[in-house]
N, C-alpha and C positions, 0 to 999 in steps of 0.2 A: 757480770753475767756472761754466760758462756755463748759464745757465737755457733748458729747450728748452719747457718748458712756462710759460708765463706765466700768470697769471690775477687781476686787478683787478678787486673791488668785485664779484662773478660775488653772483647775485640770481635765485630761481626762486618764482616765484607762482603758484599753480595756480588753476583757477575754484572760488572758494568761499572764497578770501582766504588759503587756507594756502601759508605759507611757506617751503618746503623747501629755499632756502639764502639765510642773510641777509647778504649782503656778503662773500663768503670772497675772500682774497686771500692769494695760492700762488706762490712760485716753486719749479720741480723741477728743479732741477741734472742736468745733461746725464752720463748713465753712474752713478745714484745709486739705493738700494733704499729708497723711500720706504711704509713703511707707517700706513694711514688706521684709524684704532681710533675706535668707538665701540659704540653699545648701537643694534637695530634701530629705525629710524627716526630716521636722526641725521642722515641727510642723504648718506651715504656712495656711495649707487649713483646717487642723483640727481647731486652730484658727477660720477661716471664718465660716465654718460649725457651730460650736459650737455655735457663738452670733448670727448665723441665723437660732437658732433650731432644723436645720438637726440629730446636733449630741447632744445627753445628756451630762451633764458635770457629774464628779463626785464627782469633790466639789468647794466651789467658787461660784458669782455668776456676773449677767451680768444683765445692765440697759442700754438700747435705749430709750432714750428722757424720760427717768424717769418711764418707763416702765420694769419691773423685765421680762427678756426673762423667766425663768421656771413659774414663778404666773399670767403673762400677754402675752404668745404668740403671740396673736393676735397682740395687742394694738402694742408690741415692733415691729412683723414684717414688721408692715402696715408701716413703716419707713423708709423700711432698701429693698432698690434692689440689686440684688445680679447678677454679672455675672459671671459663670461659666467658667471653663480648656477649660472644653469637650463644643463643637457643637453640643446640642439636639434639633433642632429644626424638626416641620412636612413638610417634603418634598414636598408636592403637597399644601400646603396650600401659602394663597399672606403674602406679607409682611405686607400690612392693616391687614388684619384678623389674623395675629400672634400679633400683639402688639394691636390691640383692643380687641382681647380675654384675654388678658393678665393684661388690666386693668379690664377688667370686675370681674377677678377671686378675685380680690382684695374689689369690691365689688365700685368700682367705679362709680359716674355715666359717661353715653357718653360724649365726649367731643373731639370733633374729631379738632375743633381746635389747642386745644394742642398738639393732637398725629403727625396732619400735623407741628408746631412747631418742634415738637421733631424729625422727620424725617427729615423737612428740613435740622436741626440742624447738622444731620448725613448724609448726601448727602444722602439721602434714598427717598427723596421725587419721582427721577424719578422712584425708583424701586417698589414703593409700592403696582402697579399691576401686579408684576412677582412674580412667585413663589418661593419660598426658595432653590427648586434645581437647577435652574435656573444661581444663583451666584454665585458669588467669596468665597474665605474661609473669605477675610478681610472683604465682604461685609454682611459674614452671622454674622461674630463678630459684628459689628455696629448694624444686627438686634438684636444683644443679648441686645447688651446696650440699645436698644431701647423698648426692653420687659421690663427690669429691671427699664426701667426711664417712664413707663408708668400710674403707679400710683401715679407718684409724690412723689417719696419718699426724706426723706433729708439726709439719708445717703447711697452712693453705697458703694458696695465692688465688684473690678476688680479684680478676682482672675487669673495671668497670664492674660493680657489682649492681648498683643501681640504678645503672642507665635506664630510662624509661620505665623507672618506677615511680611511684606516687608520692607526695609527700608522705605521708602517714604509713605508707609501710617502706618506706625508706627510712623513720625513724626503729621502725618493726624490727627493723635488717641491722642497723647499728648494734641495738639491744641483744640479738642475736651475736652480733661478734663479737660484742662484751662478753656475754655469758661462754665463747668459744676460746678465748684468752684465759679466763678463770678456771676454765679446765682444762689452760695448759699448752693450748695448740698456737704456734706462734703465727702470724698472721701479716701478709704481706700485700697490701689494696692498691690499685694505680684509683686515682680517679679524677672526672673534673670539676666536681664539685667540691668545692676550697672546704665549705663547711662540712665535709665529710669528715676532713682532714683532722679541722677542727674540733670537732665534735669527741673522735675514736680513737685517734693515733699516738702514739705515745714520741714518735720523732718521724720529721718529715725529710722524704728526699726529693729536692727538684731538679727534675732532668731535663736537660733542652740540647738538640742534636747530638744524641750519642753521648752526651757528657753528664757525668754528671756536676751540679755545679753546688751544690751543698748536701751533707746528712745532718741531722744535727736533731736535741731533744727540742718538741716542741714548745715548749716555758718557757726555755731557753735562748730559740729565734723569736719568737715574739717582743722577749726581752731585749734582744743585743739590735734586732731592728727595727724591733717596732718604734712608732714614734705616737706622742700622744699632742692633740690639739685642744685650746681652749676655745671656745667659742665667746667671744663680748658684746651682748644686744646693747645699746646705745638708746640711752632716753630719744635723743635727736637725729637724724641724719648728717655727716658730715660731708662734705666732697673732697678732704684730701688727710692723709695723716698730717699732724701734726708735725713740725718739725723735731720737737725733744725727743721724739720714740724713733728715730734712726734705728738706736742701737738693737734693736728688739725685730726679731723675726715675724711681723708684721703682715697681714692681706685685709686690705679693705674690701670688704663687699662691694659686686656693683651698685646695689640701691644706696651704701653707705651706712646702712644699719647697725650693720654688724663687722666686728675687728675679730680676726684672727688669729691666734698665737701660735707657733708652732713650738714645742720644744723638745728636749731627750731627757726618755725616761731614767737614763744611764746615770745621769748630772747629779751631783750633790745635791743641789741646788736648781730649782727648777722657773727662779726669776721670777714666777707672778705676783708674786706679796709687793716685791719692786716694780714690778708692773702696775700693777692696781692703782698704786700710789701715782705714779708718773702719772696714767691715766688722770686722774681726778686731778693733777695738780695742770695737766693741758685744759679741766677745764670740760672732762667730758662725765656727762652721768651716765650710770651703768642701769640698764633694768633688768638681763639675767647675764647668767653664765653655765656654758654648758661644757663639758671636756667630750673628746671621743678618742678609741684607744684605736692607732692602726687594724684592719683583719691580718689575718695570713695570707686574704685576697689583693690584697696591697702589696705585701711583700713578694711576694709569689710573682707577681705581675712585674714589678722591680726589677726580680732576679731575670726573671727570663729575656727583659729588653737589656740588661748588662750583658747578659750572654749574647747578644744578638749582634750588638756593639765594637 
């Protein structure tokens, strides 16, 4: 798959020596849902800023659709929608006249076809004669997207898209950037909600101080790190392992209830069948068993405290 975002060695140094990205190098495969995880101040909007112009880099460079952002700003921008943290929209203005001025700036011709397309798209179609003060917070967010998708650009970037959204239309909003990938537009999300990640993204990047510290598909890191646990209710309570299960990566509950297993989903062989058996031959009766698979919230949280280290 063809990379429409490029980025080598990308480098940002503000006055006073701080370093708000130390050499990140990115390729964003063209039609893909890439989501950017980290903890505030990791480098994540400076990232977005930077390949959308806003911010200077200070060394390193960046290509949109084979367009050089510092030699070709233009050319690169005209590709790239961007939706904003913060909510700046003009209060007294309609939701029509926000996102057809919006293409306009872009230098677009009319085309109100599409702009009602892209509204319907957003449930925005009934609001299109209200004014921006008028709505909701989640509804002024769909008008962001819909400013940002008015030029027809082929890559967005949602930077926090559903901060301060509700559960139920933060599922709204997923649904929405499935159907915004199907047609094509590649799609680049920071956020701090793990399960966003989970849910949309086709590979996750996490960034912590300017670095980044992995990209990878998401099946893939769930696979290579995730770890899976078994849970063992115990007919009885016991107060200590037994001695024959040394060998086994082992956690007794405090009440003693319950045994747990750790193991790697990676292994041939995953030991419980030899487990079970040891079990029973220490002498212990089992009443259930339960497995649980790592989140990304787990891992995610992992990585960032290696990095920190």
């Amino acid at each position: 798959m063809t990379a429409i975002v490029d980025i080598q060695d990308l480098k940002k140094t503000y006055e006073g020596g701080f370093e708000a990205l130390k050499g990140v190098t990115l390729a964003i495969k063209e039609g893909e849902i890439l989501a950017l995880l980290g903890p505030n101040g990791a480098g994540k909007t400076t990232l977005i800023s930077t390949i959308c112009g806003i911010t200077t880099s200070t060394a390193g460079s960046i290509h949109v659709g084979g367009f050089c952002v510092d030699k070709d700003f233009r050319g690169a921008r005209s590709l790239i929608g961007l939706v904003p943290q913060e909510i700046n929209l003009e209060p007294f203005e309609t939701v029509w006249n926000t996102v057809q001025f919006s293409r306009g700036l872009f230098g677009k011709r009319r085309d109100d076809a599409y702009l009602e397309k892209i509204l319907r798209q957003l449930s925005l179609w009934d609001k299109r004669k209200s004014r921006i003060m008028e709505l909701s917070g989640g509804m002024k967010r769909r008008v962001l997207i819909a400013k940002a998708l008015s030029h027809e650009p082929r890559v967005l970037f949602l930077d926090e898209p559903t901060a301060g959204v509700d559960v139920e239309l933060r599922k709204d909003m997923w649904d929405t950037v499935a159907q915004l990938k199907a047609d094509g537009v590649t799609i680049i999300l920071t956020t701090h909600y793990i399960e966003e990640a989970e849910a949309i993204a086709d590979r996750v990047g996490v960034i912590n101080k300017g670095q980044l510290l992995l990209i990878e598909e998401k099946a893939d890191l769930m696979k290579r790190l995730g770890q899976k646990q078994l849970r063992v209710e115990l007919q009885d309570p016991i107060a200590a392992l037994p001695d024959g299960l040394g060998d086994y990566d082992l956690t007794l509950s405090e009440d003693g209830a319950s045994v747990v297993y750790t193991y790697d989903t990676k292994a041939d062989r995953t030991g419980i069948t030899k487990l079970l058996a040891d079990l029973a031959g220490a002498g212990l009766s089992l009443r259930d068993l339960q497995t649980e698979q790592s989140s990304l919230e787990d891992i995610f949280v992992g990585l960032v405290k290696e990095g920190q280290s």
